[in-house]
Steps between C-alpha positions, in 0.01 A plus 500: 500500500510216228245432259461150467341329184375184513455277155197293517488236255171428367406175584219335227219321571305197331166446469412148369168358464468142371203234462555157603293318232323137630290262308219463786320679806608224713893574384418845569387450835829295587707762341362794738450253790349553850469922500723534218778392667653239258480807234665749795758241536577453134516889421655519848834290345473630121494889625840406653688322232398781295652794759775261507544553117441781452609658829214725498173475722207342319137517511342151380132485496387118375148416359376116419281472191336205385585417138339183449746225288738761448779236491312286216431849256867561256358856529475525907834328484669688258326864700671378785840447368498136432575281195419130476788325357 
């Protein structure tokens, strides 16, 4: 009889949860669309670009907020990432 060991290699897991900030409720609405499947579609393509990069499986959960004239406040802008040139 042969004893057989067998390596598992642990494979990681992400967890990502990330807010899609709009300026109105009527962006909103187009960004979830018809049963939330604009917003399934979008997190639908992004969860695999990111397993693609990282070559891991991924668990994206999306939220849109309403942050009203978020792209007219330097402090909203620069929150986000963004610097006006």
């Amino acid at each position: 009889i042969e004893d057989v060991a067998e390596e598992l290699e642990p494979r990681h897991r992400y967890r990502i949860r990330a807010t899609i900030y709009v300026e109105r409720d009527s962006q909103k609405g187009i960004i979830i669309g018809e049963g939330g499947a604009t917003l399934r579609r979008i997190g639908e393509g992004a969860r695999r670009a990111i397993e693609e990069l990282t070559g891991a499986p991924v668990y994206l959960g999306l939220w849109v907020k309403v942050r009203r004239n978020w792209t007219k406040d330097e402090r909203s802008l620069r929150e986000f990432g963004f610097e006006r040139g």
